[in-house]
FIKOLZA-1660 file (N, C-alpha, C; in steps of 0.1 Angstrom, whole numbers, plus 5000, padded with zeros to 4 digits):
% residues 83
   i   px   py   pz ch aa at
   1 4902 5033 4987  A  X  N
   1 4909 5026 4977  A  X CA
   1 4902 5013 4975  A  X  C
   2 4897 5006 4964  A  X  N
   2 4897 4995 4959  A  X CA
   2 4910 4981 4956  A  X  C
   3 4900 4973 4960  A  X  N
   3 4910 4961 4964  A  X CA
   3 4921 4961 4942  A  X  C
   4 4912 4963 4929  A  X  N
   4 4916 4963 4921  A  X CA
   4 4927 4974 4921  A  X  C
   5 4930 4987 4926  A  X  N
   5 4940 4999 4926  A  X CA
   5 4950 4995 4932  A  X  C
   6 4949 4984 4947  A  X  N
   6 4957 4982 4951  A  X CA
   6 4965 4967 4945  A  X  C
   7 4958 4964 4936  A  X  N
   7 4965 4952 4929  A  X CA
   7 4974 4960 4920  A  X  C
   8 4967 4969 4912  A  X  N
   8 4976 4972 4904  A  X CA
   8 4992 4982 4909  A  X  C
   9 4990 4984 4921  A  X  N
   9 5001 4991 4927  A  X CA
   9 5015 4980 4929  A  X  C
  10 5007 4970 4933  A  X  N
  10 5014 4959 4939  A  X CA
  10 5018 4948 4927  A  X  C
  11 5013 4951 4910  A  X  N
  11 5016 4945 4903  A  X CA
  11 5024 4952 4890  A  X  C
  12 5027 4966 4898  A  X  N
  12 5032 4974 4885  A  X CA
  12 5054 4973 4883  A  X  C
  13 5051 4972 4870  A  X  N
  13 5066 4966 4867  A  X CA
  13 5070 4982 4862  A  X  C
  14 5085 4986 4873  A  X  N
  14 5090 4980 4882  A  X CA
  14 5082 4987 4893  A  X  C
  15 5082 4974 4902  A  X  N
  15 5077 4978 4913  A  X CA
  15 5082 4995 4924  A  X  C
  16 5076 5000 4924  A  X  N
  16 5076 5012 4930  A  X CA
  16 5071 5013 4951  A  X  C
  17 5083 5014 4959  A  X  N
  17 5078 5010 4974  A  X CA
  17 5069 5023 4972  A  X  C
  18 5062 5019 4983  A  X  N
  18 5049 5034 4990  A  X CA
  18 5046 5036 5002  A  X  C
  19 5032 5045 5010  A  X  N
  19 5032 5044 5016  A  X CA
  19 5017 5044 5019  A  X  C
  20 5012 5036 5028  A  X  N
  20 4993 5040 5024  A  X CA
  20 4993 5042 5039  A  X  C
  21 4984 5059 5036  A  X  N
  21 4981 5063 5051  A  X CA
  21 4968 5064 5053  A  X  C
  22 4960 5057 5065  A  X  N
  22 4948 5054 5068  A  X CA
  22 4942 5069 5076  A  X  C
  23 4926 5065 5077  A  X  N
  23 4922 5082 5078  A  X CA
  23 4927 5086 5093  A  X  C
  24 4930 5071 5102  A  X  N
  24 4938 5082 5111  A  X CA
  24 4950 5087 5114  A  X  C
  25 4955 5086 5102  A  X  N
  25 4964 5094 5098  A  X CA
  25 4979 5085 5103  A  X  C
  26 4977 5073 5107  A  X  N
  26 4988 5061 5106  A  X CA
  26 4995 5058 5095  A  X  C
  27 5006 5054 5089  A  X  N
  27 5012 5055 5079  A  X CA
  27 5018 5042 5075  A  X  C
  28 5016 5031 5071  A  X  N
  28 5019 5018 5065  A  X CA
  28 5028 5019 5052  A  X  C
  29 5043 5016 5052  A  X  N
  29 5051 5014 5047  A  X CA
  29 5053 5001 5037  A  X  C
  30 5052 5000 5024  A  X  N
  30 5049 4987 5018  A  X CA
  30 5061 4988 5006  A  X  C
  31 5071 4981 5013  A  X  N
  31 5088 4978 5007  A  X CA
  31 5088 4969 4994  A  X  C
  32 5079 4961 4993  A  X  N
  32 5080 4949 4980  A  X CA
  32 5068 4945 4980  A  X  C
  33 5067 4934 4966  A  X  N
  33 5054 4930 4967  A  X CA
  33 5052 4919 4978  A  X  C
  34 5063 4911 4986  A  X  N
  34 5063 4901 4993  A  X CA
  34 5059 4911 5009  A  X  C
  35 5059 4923 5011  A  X  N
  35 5054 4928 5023  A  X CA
  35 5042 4931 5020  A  X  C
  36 5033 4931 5014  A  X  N
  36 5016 4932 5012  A  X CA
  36 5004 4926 5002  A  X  C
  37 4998 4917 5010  A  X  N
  37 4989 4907 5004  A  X CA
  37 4971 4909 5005  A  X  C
  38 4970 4906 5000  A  X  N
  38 4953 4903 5004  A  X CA
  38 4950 4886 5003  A  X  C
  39 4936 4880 5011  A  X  N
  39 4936 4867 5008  A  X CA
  39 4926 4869 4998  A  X  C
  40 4927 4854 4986  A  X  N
  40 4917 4854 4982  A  X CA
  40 4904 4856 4978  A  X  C
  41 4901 4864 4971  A  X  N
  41 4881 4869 4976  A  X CA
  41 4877 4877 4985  A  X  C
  42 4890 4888 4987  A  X  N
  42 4891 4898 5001  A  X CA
  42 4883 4910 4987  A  X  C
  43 4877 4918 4992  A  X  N
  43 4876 4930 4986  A  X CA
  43 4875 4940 4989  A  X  C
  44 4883 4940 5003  A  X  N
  44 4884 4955 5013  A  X CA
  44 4896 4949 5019  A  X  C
  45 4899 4942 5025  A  X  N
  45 4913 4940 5034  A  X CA
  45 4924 4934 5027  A  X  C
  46 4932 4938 5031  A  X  N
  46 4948 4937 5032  A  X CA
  46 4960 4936 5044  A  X  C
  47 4968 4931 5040  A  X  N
  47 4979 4927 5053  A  X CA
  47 4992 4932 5050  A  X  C
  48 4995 4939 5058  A  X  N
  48 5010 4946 5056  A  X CA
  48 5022 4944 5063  A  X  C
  49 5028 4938 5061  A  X  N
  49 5039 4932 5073  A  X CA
  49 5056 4939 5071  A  X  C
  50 5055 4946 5082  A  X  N
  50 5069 4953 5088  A  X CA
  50 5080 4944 5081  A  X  C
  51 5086 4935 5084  A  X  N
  51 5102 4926 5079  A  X CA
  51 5089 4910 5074  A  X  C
  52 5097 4909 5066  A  X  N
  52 5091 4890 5067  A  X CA
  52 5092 4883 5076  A  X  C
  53 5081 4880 5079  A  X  N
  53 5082 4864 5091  A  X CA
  53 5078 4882 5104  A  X  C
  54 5079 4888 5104  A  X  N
  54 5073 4893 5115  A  X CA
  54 5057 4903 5112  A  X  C
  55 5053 4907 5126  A  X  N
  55 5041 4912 5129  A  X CA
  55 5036 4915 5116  A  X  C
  56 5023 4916 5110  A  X  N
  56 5011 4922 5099  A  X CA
  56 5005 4928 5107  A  X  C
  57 5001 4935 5099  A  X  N
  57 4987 4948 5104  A  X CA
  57 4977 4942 5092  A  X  C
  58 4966 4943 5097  A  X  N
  58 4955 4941 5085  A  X CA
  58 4948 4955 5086  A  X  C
  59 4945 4956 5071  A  X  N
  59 4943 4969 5070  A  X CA
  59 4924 4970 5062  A  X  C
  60 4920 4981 5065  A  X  N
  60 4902 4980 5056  A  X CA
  60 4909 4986 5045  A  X  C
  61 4906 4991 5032  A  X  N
  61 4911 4996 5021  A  X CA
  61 4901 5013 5020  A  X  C
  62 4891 5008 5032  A  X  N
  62 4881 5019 5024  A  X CA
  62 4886 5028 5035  A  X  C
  63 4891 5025 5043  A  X  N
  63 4901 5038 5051  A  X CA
  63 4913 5044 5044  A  X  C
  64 4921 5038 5033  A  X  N
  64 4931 5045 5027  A  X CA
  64 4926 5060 5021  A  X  C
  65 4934 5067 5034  A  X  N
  65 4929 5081 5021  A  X CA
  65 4943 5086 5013  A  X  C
  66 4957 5081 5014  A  X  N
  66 4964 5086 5002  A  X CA
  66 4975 5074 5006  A  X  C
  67 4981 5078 4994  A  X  N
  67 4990 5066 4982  A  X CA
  67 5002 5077 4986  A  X  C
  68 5015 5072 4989  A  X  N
  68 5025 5084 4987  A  X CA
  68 5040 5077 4987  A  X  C
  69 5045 5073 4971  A  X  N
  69 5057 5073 4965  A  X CA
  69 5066 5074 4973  A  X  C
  70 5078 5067 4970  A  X  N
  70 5091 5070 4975  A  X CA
  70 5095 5086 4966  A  X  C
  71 5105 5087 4967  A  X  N
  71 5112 5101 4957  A  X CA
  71 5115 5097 4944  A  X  C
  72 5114 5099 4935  A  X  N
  72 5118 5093 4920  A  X CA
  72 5131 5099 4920  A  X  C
  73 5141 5094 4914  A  X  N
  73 5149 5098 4911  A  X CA
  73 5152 5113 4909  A  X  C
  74 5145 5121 4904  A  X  N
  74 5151 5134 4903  A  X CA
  74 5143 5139 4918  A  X  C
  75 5141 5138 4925  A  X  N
  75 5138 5141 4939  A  X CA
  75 5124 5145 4940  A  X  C
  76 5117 5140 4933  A  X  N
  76 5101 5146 4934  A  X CA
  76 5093 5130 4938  A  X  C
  77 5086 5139 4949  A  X  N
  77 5073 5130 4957  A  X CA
  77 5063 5128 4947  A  X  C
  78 5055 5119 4950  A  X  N
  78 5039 5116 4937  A  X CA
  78 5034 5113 4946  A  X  C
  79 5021 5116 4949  A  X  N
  79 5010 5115 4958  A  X CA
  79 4999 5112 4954  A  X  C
  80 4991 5104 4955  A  X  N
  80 4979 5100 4949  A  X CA
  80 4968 5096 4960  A  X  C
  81 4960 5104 4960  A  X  N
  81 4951 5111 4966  A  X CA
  81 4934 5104 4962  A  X  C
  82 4929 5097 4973  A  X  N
  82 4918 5086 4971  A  X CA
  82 4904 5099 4964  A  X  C
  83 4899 5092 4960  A  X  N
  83 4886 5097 4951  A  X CA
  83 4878 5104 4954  A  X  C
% end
């Protein structure tokens, strides 16, 4: 994943929770835009934080191998699947 894909995940109206699972197969849950950041002029890393005000995980981006949606309303998963 590219640091620009993950902007636009994290800037898409309305915001949609996900989940990005890394190649070892760990699974990072991202509830709002206020639970995952990158700092300025990052273009691989990100920070994912469990509740606000507690523990982050920093994450490489070039490890994300899939993107995976909450349920949409009519009960179907969307999975999006790295390049």
């Amino acid at each position: 994943m590219l640091i620009g894909e993950f902007d636009e995940l994290m800037e898409a109206v309305p915001f949609r929770p996900f989940d990005l699972v890394v190649a070892d197969g760990r699974t990072f849950k991202v509830r709002g835009p206020q639970y995952a950041w990158h700092p300025p002029g990052s273009l691989r890393t990100i920070f994912v934080a469990h509740t606000p005000g507690r523990i982050a995980r920093l994450i490489d981006l070039h490890y994300v191998t899939q993107v995976i949606f909450e349920a949409e309303p009519n009960g179907r998963v969307r999975r999006r699947r790295r390049r």
